[in-house]
N, C-alpha and C positions, 0 to 999 in steps of 0.2 A: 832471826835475831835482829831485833831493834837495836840501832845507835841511838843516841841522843844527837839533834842538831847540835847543842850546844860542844859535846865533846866532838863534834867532828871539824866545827872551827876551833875549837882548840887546839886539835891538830895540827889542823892548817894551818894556823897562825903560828905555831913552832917550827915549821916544816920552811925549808930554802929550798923551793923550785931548782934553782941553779946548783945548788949542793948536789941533792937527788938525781937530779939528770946527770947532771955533770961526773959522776961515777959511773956513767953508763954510756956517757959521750960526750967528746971530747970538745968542748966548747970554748970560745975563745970572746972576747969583749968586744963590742964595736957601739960605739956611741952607747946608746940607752939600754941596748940590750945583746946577750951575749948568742953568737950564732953556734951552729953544729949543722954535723950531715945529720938528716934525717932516717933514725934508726926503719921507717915504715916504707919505704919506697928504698930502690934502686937509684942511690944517690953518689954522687962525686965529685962532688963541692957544696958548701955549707948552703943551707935552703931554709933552718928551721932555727927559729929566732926564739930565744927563752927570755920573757922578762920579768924580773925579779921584782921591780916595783908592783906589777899587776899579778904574779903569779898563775902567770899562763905560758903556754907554749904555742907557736903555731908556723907550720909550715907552707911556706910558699909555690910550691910544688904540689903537692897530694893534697895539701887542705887537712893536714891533721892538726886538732885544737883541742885544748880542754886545758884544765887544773895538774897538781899531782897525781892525783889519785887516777884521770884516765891515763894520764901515762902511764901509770904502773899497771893498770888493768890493760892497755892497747900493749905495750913492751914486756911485760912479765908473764902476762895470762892471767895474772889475781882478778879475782870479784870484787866487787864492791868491797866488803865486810875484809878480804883479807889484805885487800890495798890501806884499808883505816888502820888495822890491824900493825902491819909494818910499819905502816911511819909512827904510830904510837908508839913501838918498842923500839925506835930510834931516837924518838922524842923524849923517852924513858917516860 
Protein backbone atom coordinates (compact mmCIF):
# COMPACT_ATOMS: atom_id res chain seq x y z
CA UNK A 1 0.00 0.00 0.00
CA UNK A 2 1.07 3.48 -1.23
CA UNK A 3 0.43 6.77 0.85
CA UNK A 4 0.67 9.89 -0.81
CA UNK A 5 3.42 12.16 0.51
CA UNK A 6 1.22 14.78 0.49
CA UNK A 7 -1.52 13.15 2.74
CA UNK A 8 1.07 12.04 5.01
CA UNK A 9 2.00 15.82 5.78
CA UNK A 10 -1.34 16.29 6.05
CA UNK A 11 -1.39 14.30 8.89
CA UNK A 12 1.32 15.48 10.35
CA UNK A 13 0.43 18.79 10.23
CA UNK A 14 -2.91 18.00 12.05
CA UNK A 15 -1.27 15.90 14.50
CA UNK A 16 0.24 17.58 18.22
CA UNK A 17 3.43 15.55 19.07
CA UNK A 18 2.78 16.57 22.67
CA UNK A 19 -0.96 15.55 22.51
CA UNK A 20 0.03 12.14 21.25
CA UNK A 21 2.76 11.41 23.55
CA UNK A 22 1.51 13.00 26.11
CA UNK A 23 -1.55 10.34 26.58
CA UNK A 24 1.02 7.80 26.88
CA UNK A 25 3.43 9.94 29.01
CA UNK A 26 3.30 11.95 31.49
CA UNK A 27 4.95 15.11 30.27
CA UNK A 28 5.52 18.28 31.98
CA UNK A 29 6.70 21.96 30.40
CA UNK A 30 10.14 23.25 30.93
CA UNK A 31 11.18 26.14 28.95
CA UNK A 32 10.78 25.29 24.92
CA UNK A 33 9.99 22.04 25.41
CA UNK A 34 7.97 19.66 27.41
CA UNK A 35 10.11 16.66 29.32
CA UNK A 36 8.97 12.92 30.18
CA UNK A 37 10.54 9.48 31.36
CA UNK A 38 11.48 7.87 28.45
CA UNK A 39 8.87 5.04 27.79
CA UNK A 40 12.25 3.03 25.72
CA UNK A 41 14.82 2.51 28.39
CA UNK A 42 14.76 1.88 32.16
CA UNK A 43 14.25 5.27 33.16
CA UNK A 44 13.61 7.40 36.58
CA UNK A 45 13.65 10.89 35.99
CA UNK A 46 12.63 12.75 32.93
CA UNK A 47 15.51 12.29 29.96
CA UNK A 48 13.17 12.67 26.90
CA UNK A 49 12.27 16.09 25.67
CA UNK A 50 9.11 16.44 23.09
CA UNK A 51 9.16 19.70 21.14
CA UNK A 52 6.20 20.86 19.79
CA UNK A 53 7.45 23.67 17.74
CA UNK A 54 9.77 21.11 15.78
CA UNK A 55 7.65 18.02 16.08
CA UNK A 56 10.17 15.59 17.38
CA UNK A 57 10.96 13.83 20.24
CA UNK A 58 14.42 12.77 21.55
CA UNK A 59 15.97 11.45 24.34
CA UNK A 60 18.97 12.05 26.30
CA UNK A 61 19.74 8.96 27.44
CA UNK A 62 19.20 5.96 24.81
CA UNK A 63 19.26 8.30 21.80
CA UNK A 64 15.60 7.64 20.87
CA UNK A 65 14.48 10.32 18.03
CA UNK A 66 12.16 10.73 15.34
CA UNK A 67 8.59 12.31 14.48
CA UNK A 68 5.05 10.80 15.44
CA UNK A 69 4.81 8.31 13.57
CA UNK A 70 8.28 6.53 14.86
CA UNK A 71 7.09 6.90 18.17
CA UNK A 72 4.13 5.06 17.53
CA UNK A 73 5.90 2.49 15.42
CA UNK A 74 9.01 2.43 18.47
CA UNK A 75 5.95 2.50 21.42
CA UNK A 76 2.99 0.79 19.99
CA UNK A 77 4.53 -1.90 17.59
CA UNK A 78 2.38 -0.17 14.37
CA UNK A 79 4.14 -0.17 10.90
CA UNK A 80 4.46 2.48 8.95
CA UNK A 81 0.98 2.27 7.17
CA UNK A 82 -0.75 1.62 10.52
CA UNK A 83 0.92 4.46 12.51
CA UNK A 84 -0.48 7.10 9.36
CA UNK A 85 -3.41 5.18 9.74
CA UNK A 86 -4.06 6.15 13.47
CA UNK A 87 -3.28 9.55 13.53
CA UNK A 88 -5.60 10.00 10.50
CA UNK A 89 -8.56 8.64 12.48
CA UNK A 90 -7.70 11.02 15.03
CA UNK A 91 -7.35 13.60 12.83
CA UNK A 92 -10.83 12.48 11.43
Amino acid sequence: MSIPKTFIDQVLDQTDIVDVIGRRVQLNKKGSNHWGICPFHDDNKPSMAVNQDKQFYYCFRCRATGNIIGFLQSHQGLDFVESIEALAAKAG
